[in-house]
C-alpha positions as CSV (number, residue, x, y, z in Angstrom):
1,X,9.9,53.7,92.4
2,X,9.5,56.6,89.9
3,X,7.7,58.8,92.4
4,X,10.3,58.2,95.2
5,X,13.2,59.5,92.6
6,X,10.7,62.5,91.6
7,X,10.5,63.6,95.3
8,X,14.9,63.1,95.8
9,X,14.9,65.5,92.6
10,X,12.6,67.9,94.0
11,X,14.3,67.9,96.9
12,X,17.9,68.2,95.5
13,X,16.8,71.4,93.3
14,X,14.7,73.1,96.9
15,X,18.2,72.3,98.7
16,X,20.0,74.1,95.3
17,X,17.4,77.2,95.2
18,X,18.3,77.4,99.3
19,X,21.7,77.6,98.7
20,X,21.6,80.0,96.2
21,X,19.6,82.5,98.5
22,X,22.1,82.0,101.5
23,X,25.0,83.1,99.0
24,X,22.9,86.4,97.8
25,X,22.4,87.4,101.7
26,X,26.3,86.4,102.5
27,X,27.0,88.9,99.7
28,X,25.2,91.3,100.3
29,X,25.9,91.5,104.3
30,X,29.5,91.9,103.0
31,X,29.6,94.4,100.4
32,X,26.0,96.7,101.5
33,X,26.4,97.1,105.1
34,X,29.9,98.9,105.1
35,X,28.9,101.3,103.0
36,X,25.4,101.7,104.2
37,X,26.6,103.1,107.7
38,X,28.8,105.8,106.9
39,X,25.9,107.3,105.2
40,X,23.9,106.8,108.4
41,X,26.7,108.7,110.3
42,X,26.7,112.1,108.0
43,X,22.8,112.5,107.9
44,X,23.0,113.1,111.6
45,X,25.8,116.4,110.7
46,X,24.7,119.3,109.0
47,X,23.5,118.7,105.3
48,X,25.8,121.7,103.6
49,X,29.1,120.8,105.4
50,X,28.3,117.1,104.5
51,X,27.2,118.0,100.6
52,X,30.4,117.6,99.4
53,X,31.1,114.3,100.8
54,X,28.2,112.3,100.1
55,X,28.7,113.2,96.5
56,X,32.1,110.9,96.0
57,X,30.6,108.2,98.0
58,X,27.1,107.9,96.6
59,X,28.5,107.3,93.2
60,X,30.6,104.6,94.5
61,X,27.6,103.2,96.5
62,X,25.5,102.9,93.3
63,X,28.0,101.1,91.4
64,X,28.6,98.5,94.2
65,X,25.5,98.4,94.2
66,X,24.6,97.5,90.3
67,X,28.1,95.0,90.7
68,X,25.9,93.2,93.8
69,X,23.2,93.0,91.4
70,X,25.0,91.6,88.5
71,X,26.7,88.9,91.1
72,X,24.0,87.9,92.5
73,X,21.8,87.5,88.9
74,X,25.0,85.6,88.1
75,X,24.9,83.7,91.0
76,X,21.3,83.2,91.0
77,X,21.3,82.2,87.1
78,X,24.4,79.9,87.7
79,X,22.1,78.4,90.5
80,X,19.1,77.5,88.2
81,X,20.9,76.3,85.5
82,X,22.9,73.8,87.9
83,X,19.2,73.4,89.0
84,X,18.1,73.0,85.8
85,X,20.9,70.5,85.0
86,X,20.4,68.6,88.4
87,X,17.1,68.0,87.4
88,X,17.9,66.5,84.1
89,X,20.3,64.4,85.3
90,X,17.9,63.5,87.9
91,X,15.2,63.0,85.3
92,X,17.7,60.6,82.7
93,X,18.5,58.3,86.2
94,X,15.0,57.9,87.0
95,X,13.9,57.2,83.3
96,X,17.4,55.0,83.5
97,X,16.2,53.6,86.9
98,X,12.0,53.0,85.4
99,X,14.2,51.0,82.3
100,X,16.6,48.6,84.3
101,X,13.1,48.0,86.6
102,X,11.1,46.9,83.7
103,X,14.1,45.0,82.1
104,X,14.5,43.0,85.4
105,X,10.7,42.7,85.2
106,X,10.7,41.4,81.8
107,X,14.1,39.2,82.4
108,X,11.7,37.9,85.9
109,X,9.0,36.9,83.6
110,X,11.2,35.3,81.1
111,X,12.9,33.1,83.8
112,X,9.3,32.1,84.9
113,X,8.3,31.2,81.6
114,X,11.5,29.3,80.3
115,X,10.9,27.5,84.3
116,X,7.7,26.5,83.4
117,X,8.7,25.5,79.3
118,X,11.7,23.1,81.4
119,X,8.8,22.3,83.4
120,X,6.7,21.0,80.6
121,X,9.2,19.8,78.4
122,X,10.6,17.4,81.5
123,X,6.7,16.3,82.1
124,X,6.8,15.3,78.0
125,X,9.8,13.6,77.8
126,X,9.0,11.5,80.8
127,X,5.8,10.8,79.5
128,X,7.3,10.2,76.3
129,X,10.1,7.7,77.6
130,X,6.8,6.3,79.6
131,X,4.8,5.3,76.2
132,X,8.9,4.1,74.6
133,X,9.2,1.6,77.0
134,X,5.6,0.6,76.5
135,X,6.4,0.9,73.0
136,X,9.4,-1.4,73.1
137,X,7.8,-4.0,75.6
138,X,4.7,-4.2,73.5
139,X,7.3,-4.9,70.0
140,X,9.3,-7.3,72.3
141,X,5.9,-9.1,72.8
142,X,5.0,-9.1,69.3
143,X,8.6,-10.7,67.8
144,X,7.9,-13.0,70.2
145,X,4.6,-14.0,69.0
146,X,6.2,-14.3,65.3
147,X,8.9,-15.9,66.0
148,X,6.7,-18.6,67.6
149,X,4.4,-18.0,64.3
150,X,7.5,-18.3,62.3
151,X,8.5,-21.6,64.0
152,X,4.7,-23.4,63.5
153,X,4.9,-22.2,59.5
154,X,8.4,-23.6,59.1
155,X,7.0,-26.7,60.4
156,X,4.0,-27.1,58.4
157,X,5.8,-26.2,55.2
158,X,8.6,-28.7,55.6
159,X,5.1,-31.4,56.0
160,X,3.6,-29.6,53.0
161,X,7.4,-29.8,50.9
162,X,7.2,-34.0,51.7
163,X,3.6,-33.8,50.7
164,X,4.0,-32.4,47.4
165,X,7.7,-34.5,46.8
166,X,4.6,-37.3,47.3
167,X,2.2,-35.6,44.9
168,X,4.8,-35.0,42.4
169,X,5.8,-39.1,42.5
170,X,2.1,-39.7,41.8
171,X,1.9,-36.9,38.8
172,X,4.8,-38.4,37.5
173,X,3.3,-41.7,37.1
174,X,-0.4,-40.3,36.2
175,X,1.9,-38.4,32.9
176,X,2.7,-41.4,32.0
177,X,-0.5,-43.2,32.2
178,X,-2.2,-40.1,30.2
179,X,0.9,-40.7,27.4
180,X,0.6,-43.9,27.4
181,X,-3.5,-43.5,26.7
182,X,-3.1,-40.6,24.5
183,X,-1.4,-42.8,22.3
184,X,-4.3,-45.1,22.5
185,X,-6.6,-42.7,21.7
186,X,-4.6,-41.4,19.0
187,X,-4.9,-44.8,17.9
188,X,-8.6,-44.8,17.8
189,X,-9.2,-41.4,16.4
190,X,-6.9,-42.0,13.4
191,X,-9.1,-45.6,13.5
192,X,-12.7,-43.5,13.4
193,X,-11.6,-41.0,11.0
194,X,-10.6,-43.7,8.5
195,X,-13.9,-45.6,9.0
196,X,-15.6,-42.6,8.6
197,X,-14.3,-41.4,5.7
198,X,-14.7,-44.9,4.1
199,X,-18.5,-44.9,5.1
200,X,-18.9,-41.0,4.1
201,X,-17.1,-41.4,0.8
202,X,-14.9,-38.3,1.3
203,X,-11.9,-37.3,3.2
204,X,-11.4,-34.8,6.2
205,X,-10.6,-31.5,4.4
206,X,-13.7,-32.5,1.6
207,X,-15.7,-32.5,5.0
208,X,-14.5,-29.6,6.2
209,X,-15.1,-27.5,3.1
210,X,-18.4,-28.9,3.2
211,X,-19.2,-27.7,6.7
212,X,-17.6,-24.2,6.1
213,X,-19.8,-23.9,2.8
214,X,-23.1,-24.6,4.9
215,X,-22.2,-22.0,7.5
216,X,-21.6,-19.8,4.8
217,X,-24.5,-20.0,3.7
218,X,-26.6,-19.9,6.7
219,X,-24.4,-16.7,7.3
220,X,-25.9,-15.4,4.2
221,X,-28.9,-15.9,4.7
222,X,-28.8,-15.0,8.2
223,X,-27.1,-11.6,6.8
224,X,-29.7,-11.3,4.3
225,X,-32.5,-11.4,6.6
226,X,-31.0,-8.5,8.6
227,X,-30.4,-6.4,5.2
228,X,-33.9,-6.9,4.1
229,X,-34.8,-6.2,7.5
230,X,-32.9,-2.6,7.6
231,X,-33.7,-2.2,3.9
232,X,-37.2,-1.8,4.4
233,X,-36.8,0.3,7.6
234,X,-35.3,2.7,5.4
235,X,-36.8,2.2,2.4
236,X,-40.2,3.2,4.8
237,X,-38.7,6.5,6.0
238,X,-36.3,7.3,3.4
239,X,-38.6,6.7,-0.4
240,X,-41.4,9.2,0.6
241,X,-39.2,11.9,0.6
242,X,-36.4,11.4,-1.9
243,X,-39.7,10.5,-4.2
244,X,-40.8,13.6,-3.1
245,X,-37.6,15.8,-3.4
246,X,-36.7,14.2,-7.0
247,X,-40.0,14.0,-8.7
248,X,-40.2,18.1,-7.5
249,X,-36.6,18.8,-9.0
250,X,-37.5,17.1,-12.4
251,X,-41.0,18.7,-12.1
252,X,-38.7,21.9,-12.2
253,X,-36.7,20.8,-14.7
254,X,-38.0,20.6,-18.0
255,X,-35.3,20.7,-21.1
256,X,-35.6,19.8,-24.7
257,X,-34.4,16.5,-26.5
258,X,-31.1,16.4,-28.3
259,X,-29.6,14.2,-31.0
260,X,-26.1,12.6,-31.5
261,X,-24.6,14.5,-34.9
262,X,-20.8,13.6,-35.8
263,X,-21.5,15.6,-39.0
264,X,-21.8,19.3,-39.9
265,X,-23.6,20.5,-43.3
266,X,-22.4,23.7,-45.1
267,X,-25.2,24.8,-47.3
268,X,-23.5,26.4,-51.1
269,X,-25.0,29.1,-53.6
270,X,-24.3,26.5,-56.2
271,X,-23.1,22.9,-57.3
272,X,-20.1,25.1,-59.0
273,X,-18.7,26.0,-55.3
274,X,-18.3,22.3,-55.0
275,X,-15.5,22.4,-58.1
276,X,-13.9,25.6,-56.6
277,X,-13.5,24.0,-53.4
278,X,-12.0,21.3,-54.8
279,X,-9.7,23.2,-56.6
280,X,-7.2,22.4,-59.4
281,X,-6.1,18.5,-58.8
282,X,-7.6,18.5,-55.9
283,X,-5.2,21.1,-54.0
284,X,-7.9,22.9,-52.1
285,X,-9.7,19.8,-50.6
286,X,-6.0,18.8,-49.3
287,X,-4.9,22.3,-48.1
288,X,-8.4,22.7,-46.6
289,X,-8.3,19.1,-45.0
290,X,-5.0,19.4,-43.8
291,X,-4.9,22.8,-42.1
292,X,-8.5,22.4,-40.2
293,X,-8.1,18.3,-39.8
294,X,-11.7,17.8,-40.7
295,X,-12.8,15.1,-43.5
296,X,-14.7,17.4,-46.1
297,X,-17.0,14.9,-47.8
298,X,-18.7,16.1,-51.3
299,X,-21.2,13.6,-52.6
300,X,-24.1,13.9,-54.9
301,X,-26.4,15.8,-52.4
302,X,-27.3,19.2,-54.2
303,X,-25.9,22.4,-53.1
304,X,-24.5,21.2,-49.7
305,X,-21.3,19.5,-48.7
306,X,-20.6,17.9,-45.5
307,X,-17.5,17.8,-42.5
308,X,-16.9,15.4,-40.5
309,X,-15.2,15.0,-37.3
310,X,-15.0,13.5,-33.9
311,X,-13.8,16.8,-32.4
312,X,-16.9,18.8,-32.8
313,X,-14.5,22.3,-31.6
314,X,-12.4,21.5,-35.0
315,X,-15.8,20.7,-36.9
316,X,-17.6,24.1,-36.0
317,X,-13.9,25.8,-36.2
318,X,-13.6,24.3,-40.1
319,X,-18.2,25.1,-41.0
320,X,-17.5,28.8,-39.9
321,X,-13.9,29.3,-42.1
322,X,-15.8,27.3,-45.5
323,X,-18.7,29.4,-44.8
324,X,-16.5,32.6,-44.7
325,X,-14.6,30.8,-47.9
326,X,-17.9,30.3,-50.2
327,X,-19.1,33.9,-49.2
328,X,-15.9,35.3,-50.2
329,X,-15.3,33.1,-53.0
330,X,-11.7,33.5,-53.4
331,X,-10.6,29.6,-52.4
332,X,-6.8,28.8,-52.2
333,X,-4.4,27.7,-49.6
334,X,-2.9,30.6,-47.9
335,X,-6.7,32.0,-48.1
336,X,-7.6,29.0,-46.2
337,X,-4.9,29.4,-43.6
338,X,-5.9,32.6,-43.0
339,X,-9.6,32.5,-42.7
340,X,-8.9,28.7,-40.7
341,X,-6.7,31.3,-38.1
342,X,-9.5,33.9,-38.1
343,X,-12.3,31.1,-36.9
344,X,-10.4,29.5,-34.4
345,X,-10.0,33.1,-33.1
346,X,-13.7,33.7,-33.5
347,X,-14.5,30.2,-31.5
348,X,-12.5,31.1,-28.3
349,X,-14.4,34.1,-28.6
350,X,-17.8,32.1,-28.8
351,X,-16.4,29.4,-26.5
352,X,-15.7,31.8,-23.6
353,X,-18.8,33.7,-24.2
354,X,-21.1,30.5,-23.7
355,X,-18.9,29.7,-20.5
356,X,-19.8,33.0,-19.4
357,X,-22.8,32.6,-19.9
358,X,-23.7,29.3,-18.2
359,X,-21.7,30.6,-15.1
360,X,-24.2,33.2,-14.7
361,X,-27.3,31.4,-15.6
362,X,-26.8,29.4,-12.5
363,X,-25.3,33.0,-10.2
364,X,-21.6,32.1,-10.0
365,X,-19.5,35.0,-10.6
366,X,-15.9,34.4,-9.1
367,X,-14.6,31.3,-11.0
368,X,-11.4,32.1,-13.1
369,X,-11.4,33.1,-16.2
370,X,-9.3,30.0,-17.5
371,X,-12.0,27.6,-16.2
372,X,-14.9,29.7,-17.7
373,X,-13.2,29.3,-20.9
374,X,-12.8,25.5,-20.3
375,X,-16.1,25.3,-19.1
376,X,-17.6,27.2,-23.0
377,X,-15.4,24.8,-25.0
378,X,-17.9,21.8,-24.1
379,X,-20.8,24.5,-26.1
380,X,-19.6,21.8,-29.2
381,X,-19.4,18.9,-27.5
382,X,-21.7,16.1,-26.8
383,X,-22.4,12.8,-25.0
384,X,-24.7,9.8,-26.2
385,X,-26.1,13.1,-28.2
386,X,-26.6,15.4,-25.4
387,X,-25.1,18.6,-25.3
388,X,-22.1,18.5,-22.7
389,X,-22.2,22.3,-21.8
390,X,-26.5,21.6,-21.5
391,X,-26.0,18.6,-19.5
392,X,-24.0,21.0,-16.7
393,X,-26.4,24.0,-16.7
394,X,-29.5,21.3,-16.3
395,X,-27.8,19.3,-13.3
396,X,-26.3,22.6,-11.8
397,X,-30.0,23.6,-11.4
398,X,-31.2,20.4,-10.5
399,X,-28.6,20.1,-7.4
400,X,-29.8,23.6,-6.8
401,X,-33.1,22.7,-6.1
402,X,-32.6,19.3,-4.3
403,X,-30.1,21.5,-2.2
404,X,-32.9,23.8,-1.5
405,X,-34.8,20.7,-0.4
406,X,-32.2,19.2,1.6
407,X,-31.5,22.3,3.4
408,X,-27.9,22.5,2.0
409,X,-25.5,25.1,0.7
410,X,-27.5,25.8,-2.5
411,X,-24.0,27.9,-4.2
412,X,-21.5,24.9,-3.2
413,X,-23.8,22.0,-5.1
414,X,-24.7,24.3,-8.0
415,X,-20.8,24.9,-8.5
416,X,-19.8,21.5,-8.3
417,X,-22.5,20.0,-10.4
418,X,-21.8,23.2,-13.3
419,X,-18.4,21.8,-13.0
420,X,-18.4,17.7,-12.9
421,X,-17.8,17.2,-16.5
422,X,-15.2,19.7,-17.1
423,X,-12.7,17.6,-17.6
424,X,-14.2,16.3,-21.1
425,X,-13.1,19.6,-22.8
426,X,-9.7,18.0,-22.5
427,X,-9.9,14.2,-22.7
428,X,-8.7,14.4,-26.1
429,X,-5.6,16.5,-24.9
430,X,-4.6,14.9,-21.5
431,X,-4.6,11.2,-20.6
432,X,-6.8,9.7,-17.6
433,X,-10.5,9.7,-17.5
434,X,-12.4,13.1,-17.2
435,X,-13.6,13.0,-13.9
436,X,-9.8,12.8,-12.7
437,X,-8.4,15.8,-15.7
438,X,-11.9,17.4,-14.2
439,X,-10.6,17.3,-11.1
440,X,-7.0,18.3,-11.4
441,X,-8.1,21.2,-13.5
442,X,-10.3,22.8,-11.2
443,X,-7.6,22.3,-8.2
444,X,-5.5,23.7,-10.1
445,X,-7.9,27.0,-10.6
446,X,-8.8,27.1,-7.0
447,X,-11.6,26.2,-6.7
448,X,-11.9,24.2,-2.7
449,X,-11.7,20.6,-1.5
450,X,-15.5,20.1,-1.8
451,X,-15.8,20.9,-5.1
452,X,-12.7,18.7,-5.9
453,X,-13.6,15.7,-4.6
454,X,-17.4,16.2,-5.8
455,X,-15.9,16.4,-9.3
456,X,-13.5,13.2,-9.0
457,X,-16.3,11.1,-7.0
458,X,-19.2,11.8,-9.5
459,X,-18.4,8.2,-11.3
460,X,-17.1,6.3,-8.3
461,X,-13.9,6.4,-9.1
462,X,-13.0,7.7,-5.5
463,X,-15.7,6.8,-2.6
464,X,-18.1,9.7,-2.0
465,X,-17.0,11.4,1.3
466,X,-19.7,14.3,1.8
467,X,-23.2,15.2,1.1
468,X,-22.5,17.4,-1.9
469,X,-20.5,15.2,-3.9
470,X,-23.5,12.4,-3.6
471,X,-25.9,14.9,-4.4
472,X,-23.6,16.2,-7.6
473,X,-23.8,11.8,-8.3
474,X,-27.9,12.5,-8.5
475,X,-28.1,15.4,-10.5
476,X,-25.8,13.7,-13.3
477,X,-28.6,11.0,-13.3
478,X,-31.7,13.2,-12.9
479,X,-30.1,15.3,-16.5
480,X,-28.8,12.2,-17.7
481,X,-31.1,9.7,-17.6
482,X,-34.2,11.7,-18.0
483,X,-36.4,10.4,-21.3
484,X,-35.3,11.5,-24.4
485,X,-31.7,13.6,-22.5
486,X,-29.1,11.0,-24.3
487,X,-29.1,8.6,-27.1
488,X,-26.9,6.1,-28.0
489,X,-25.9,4.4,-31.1
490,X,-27.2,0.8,-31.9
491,X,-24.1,-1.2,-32.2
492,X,-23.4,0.5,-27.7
493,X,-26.8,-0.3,-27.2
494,X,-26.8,-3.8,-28.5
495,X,-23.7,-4.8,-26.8
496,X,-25.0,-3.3,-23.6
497,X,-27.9,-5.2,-23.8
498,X,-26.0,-8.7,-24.3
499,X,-23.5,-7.9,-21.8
500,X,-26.6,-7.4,-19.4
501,X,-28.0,-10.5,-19.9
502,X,-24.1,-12.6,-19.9
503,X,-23.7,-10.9,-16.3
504,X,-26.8,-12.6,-15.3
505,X,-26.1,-15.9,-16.9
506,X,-22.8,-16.4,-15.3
507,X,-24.8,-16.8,-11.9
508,X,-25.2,-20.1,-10.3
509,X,-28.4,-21.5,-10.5
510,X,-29.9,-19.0,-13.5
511,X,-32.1,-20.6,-15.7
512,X,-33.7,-17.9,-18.2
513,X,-32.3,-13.9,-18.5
514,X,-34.5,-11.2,-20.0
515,X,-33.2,-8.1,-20.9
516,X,-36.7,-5.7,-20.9
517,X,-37.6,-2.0,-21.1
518,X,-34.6,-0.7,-23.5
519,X,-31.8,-2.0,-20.9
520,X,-33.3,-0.7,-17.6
521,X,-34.6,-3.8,-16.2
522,X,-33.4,-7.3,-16.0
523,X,-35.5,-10.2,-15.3
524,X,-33.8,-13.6,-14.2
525,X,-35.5,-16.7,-14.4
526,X,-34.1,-19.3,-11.6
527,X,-34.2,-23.0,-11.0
528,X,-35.5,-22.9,-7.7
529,X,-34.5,-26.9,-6.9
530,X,-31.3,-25.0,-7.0
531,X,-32.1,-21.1,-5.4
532,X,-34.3,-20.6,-2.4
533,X,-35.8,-17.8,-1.7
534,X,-33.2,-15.9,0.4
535,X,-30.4,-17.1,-2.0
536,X,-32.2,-15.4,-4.6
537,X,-32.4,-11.9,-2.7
538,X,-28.4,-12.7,-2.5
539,X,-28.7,-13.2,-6.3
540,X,-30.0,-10.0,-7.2
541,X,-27.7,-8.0,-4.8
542,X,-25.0,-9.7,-6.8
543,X,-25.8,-9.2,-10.1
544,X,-26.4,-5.7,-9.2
545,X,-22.9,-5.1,-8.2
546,X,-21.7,-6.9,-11.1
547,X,-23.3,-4.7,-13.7
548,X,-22.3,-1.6,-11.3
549,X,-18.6,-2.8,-11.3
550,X,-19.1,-3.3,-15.2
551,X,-20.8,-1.2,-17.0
552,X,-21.5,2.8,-17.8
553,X,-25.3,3.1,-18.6
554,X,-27.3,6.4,-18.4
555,X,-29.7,6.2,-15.3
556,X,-30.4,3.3,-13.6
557,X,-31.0,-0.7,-14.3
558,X,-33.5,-2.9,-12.1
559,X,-33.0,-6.3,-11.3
560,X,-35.9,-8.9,-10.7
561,X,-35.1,-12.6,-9.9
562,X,-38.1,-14.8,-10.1
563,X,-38.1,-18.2,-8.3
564,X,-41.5,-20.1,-9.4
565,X,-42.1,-23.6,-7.8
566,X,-45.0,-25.7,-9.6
567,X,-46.2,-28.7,-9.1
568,X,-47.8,-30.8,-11.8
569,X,-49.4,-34.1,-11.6
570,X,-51.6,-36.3,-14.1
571,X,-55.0,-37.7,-12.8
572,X,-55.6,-41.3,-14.8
């Protein structure tokens, strides 16, 4: 189709270009020829009579002839541009023509396909009706097998409904059968118990306590077993090495021996100083006593007086101002006043410099100054005759080294064993017991949880939650209750002693208590008609929580129950 519209394009401009060629000639045969032949008729006369002529004409000849021109290139360009224009207009109809062909082609191919989409969609839908009514017959066929299912179930359960009306008749009277004999038995139970209790000599509950004390006991000894059992696993794997680990850290740690002193002795040049300290009437002594709060006792001993105090701060506070007084000499009571001010002043000094001192023997150097100075004040104090401020350096090192053992964090258990006993440089200042002031004080300074709870949990006064603050429990023992750390006086040591042995006598069963080895060890003697041999395991674990619950004693206290069964008979 496009080629057949070309060729009636080309042929439209040919026809166009044809015409246009026609119209020169016509012009030119009009306007050319006329004037073309009377020049042909004067060439053939005489050329001088003829000059003059041909001059006018030949001028008008040329222009015609430049007009003819002009028309014609008018004519000619008018020609090619309708040409030109022709051929576009021809061109825009065929490329109009070449669209409407390939619309109708694609409108053709979209009436095939939507033909053959109605095609398939009227193939599905009858297929689809197809598998509806087989759908619908096959449902029609099923209701009608349930409603014939629905019939036979109606009819057995209307059989099954008389059945059980029958069953429940027959329960009904088999309730009142099993009343009627649970009465009986009632009867008879109430009947047995009495006989029994007449032939047993006791009543029900009697019984019943009875019972529940033998499964008691079976359940501890039963418990027993299985402690002794675990007891010794551990002991197997678990005594090598703390053996190990604490007879290295007391290896270690060697200290010297200390004595309990409630007393101070001030040394003078001269029985004299004893009248000047007196003073006139007895003023001096008073003033003295009164300002420092320290009995001054002056006896018969020669050259020497002696203070005496349970505050051994106020006692070394009160030696250094009498000391100053007897070197000065000058002994009245604004003298004392002043020199009593001067030696307080001069303890803080001493008492912060041995807290200083102690903090760096064991490497700490960021605690706060207010705690260091705390920590120096317990320099004068002591406990069952050990020095306090001694006590901390030696368990601080001690936990050090265990904490070396242990594979621990050797700064953390040296700080809280340096400060576990703290809290005794204010006992006599704030109420509660010094492992809580210890506490509270050293919260209050900063210093972290761990430490804390290692300081409050060294007596058991709060369960022991981490490995530092149990480890802080067995350096306070190791400096404690090392031979010849601590003393105590007779009268505490006495009573400790009896209390021992009453703790073991209140036991069940105890026949004989021996208090041996200064109060560590306990040996009770039992009747053993009365104790077996896993009650007397029992026993022991006992009395050991007794005493623990009890008492405050410097290292630790063993307990040995011995059962001995003999049997004696006389040969006649």
């Amino acid at each position: 189709m496009p080629v057949i519209v070309l060729l009636v394009v080309a042929a439209v401009v040919g026809l166009l270009i044809v015409a246009a060629l026609v119209a020169l000639l016509v012009v030119i045969r009009r306007h050319v020829l006329p004037t073309a032949r009377p020049l042909l008729t004067a060439r053939k006369g005489s050329l001088p009579a003829a000059a003059p002529t041909l001059s006018a004409p030949a001028g008008a000849t040329t222009q015609d002839t430049e007009a003819l021109h002009q028309e014609a290139s008018s004519i000619l360009r008018q020609a090619t541009a309708e040409a030109d224009e022709t051929r576009r207009s021809a061109e825009q109809t065929a490329a109009e023509s070449t669209r409407q062909h390939e619309e109708a082609l694609e409108v053709r191919r979209r009436a095939e396909t939507a033909a053959e989409h109605a095609r398939i969609m009227q193939q599905e839908a009858e297929d689809e009706a197809r598998l509806l009514r087989q759908d619908a017959q096959e449902r029609l066929g099923d209701l009608e097998r349930r409603e014939h299912r629905l019939a036979e179930r109606e009819e057995r359960l209307d059989t099954g409904a008389r059945q059980l009306e029958d069953r429940a008749a027959e329960l009904e009277q088999v309730d009142d059968d099993l009343a009627a004999r649970r009465v009986e038995l009632l009867d008879v139970a109430t009947e047995r118990r009495r006989i029994l209790e007449r032939l047993a000599a006791m009543t029900a509950e009697q019984a019943k306590a009875e019972l529940v004390s033998e499964i008691e006991n079976d359940a501890k000894r039963q418990a027993a077993l299985l402690a002794r059992d675990i007891e010794r696993a551990a002991q197997d794997e678990g005594e090598i090495r703390a053996r190990r680990i604490l007879t290295t850290v007391i290896q270690r740690l060697a200290s010297e021996q200390t004595t309990e002193s409630v007393v101070s002795v001030v040394h003078l040049p001269g029985d004299d100083m004893k009248g000047r300290i007196i003073g006139r009437e007895g003023r001096n002594i008073r003033a003295f006593e009164q300002t420092t709060g320290v009995n001054l006792i002056i006896d018969d001993t020669p050259e020497a007086v002696l203070l005496s105090c349970f505050d051994p701060v106020r006692r070394e506070t009160a030696r250094i101002a009498l000391e100053e007084l007897v070197a000065d000499g000058r002994i009245h009571p604004s003298r004392i006043e002043d020199v009593y001010e001067r030696s307080r002043a001069e303890i803080d000094t001493l008492c912060r410099r041995a807290g200083e001192d102690a903090v760096i023997d064991v490497g700490i150097t960021d605690m706060h100054p207010e705690l260091v100075f705390t920590l120096g004040q317990l320099r004068y104090r002591t406990s069952y005759g050990q020095n306090v401020l001694k006590h901390l350096s030696e368990s601080a090192h001690a936990a050090g080294l265990m904490a070396d053992e242990l594979g621990l964090d050797r700064r953390l258990c040296m700080r809280a064993a340096l400060l576990h006993d703290v809290g005794k440089a204010l006992t006599h200042e704030v109420e509660g017991s010094h492992a809580r002031v210890g506490a509270d004080l050293a919260h209050k300074y900063g210093e972290s949880d761990d430490v804390v709870h290692a300081i409050e949990a060294h007596h058991n006064e709060v369960e022991p939650r981490t490995i530092e603050a149990v480890l802080t429990q067995a350096a306070d023992a190791i400096s404690g209750g090392r031979p010849g750390a601590r003393r105590e006086s007779l009268e505490a040591y006495v009573q400790r002693l009896g209390r021992l042995e009453e703790i073991a006598k209140e036991c069940e069963g105890v026949e004989k208590v021996f208090a041996m080895q200064a109060g560590r060890e306990i040996r009770v003697m039992v009747l053993p008609d009365v104790v077996d041999d896993i009650q007397a395991q029992v026993l022991a674990r006992d009395i050991v929580k007794q005493i623990e619950h009890e008492l405050t004693y410097p290292g630790q206290i063993k307990v040995t129950v011995v059962r001995e069964s003999r049997a004696t008979e006389v040969a006649r």
